[in-house]
C-alpha positions as CSV (number, residue, x, y, z in Angstrom):
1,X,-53.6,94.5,47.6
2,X,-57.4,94.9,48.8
3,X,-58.1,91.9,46.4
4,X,-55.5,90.2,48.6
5,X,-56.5,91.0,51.8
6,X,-60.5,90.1,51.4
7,X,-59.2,86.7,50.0
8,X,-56.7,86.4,53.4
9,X,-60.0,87.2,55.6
10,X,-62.9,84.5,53.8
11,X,-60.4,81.9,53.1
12,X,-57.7,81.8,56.0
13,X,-59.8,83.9,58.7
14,X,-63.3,82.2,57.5
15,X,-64.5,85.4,57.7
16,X,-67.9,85.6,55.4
17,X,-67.9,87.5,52.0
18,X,-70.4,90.7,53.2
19,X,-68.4,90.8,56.3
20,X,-64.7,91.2,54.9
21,X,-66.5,93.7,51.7
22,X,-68.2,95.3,54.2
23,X,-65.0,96.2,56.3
24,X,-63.2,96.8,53.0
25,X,-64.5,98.9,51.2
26,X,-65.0,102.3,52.6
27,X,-61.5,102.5,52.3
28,X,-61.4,101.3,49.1
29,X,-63.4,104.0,48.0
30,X,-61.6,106.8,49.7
31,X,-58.1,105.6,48.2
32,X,-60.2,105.7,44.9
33,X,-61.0,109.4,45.7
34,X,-57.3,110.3,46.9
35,X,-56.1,108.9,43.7
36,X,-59.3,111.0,41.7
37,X,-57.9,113.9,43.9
38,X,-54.5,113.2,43.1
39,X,-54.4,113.1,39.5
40,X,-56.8,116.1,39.3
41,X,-60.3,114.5,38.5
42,X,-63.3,116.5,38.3
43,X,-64.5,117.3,41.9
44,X,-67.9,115.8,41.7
45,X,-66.6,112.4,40.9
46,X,-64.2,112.8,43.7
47,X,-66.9,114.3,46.1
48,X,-69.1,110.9,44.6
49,X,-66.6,108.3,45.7
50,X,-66.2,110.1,49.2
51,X,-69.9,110.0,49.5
52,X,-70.5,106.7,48.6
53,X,-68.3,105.4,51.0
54,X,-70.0,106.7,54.0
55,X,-73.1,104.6,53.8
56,X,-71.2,101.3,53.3
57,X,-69.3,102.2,56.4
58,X,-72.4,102.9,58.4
59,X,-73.6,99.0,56.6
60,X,-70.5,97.6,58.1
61,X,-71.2,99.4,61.8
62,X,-74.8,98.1,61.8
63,X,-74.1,94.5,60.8
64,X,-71.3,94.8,63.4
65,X,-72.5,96.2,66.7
66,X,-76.4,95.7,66.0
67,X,-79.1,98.4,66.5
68,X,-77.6,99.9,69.4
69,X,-74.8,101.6,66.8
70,X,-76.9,103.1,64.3
């Protein structure tokens, strides 16, 4: 469904690549750690894909809003 959505943003919104990625995948990787979560997965890969989100997110603020944001 995210594979869906990025291609709705580049080709119909002409949004670039980084731009719809950027937006897309810090939640990406959280539904990856729900689903870790959710079917019992060690905690450290779980704690891993939580973690990894959070500088993508902060990527996708900066190239956003500028300096002023982050």
């Amino acid at each position: 469904m995210i594979a869906a959505e990025l291609f709705w943003l580049v080709r119909v919104r002409n949004w670039t690549f980084a731009d719809a990625a950027l937006r897309l995948l810090p939640g990406a990787l959280m539904m990856v750690a729900l689903r870790l979560a959710l079917v019992e997965a060690p905690w450290p890969l779980i704690a891993l894909t939580l973690a990894a989100s959070f500088p993508v997110h902060l990527a996708d603020l900066r190239r956003r809003g500028g300096p002023h944001i982050i």
